[in-house]
BALOBA-1460 file (C-alpha; in Angstrom, 3 decimals):
// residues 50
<rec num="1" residu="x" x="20.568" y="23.034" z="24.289"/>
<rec num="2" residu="x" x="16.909" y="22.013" z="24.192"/>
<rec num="3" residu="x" x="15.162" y="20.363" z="27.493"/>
<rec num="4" residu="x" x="12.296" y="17.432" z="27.008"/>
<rec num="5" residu="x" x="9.185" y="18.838" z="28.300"/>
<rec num="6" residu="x" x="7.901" y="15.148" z="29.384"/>
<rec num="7" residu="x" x="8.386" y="14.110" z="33.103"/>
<rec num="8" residu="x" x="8.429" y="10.863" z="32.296"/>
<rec num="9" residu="x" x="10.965" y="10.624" z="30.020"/>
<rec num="10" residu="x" x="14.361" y="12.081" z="31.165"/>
<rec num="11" residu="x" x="16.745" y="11.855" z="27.888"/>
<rec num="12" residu="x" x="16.074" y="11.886" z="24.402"/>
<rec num="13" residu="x" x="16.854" y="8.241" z="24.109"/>
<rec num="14" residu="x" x="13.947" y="7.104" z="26.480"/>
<rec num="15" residu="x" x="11.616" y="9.294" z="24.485"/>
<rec num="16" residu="x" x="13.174" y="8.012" z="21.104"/>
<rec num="17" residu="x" x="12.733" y="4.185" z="22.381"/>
<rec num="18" residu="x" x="9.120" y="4.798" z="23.557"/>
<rec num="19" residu="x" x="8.153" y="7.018" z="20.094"/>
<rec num="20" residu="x" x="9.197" y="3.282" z="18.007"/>
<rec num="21" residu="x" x="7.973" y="1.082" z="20.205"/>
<rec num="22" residu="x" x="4.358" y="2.884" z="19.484"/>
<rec num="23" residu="x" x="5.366" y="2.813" z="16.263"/>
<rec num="24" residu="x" x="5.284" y="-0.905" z="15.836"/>
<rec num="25" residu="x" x="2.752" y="-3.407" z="15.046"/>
<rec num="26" residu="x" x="2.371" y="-6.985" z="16.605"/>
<rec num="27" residu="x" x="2.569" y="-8.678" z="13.329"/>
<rec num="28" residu="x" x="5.570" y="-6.876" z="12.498"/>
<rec num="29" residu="x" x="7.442" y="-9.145" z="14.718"/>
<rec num="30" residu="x" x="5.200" y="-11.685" z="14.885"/>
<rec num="31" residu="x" x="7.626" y="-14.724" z="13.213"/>
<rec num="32" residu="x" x="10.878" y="-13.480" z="14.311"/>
<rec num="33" residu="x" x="11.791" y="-15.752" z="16.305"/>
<rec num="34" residu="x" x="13.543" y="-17.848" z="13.610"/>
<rec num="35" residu="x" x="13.905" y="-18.891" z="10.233"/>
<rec num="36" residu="x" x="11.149" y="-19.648" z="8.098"/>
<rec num="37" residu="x" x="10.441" y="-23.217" z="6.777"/>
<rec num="38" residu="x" x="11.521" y="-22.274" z="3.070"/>
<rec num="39" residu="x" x="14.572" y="-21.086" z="4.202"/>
<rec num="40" residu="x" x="15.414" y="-24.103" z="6.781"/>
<rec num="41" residu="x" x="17.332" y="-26.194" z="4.426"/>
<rec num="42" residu="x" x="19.243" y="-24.553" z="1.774"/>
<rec num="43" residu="x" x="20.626" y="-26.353" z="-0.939"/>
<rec num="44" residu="x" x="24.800" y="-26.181" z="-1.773"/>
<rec num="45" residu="x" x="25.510" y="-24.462" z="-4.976"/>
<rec num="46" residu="x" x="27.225" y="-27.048" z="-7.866"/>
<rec num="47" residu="x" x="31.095" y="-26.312" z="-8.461"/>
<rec num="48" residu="x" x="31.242" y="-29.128" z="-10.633"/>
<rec num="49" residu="x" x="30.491" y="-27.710" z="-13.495"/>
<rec num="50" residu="x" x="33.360" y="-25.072" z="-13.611"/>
């Protein structure tokens, strides 16, 4: 068993979450908040030709 050093962070999840949120960049996220305009309207594949 292994204890975290850090005061501030308790369990090894709270350290885990705080070591990945460093690790990302704003415009990593930056147009997640939905679909993109080339994939808005998708078109429906042709059976007809089976």
């Amino acid at each position: 068993m292994f204890k975290i050093a850090s005061k501030r962070y308790k369990t090894v999840d709270g350290l885990l979450q705080r070591i990945f949120e460093a690790d990302l960049n704003p415009e990593d996220y930056e147009d997640s908040d939905g679909p993109s305009q080339s994939d808005a309207n998708i078109q429906n594949p042709a059976y007809d030709a089976i």
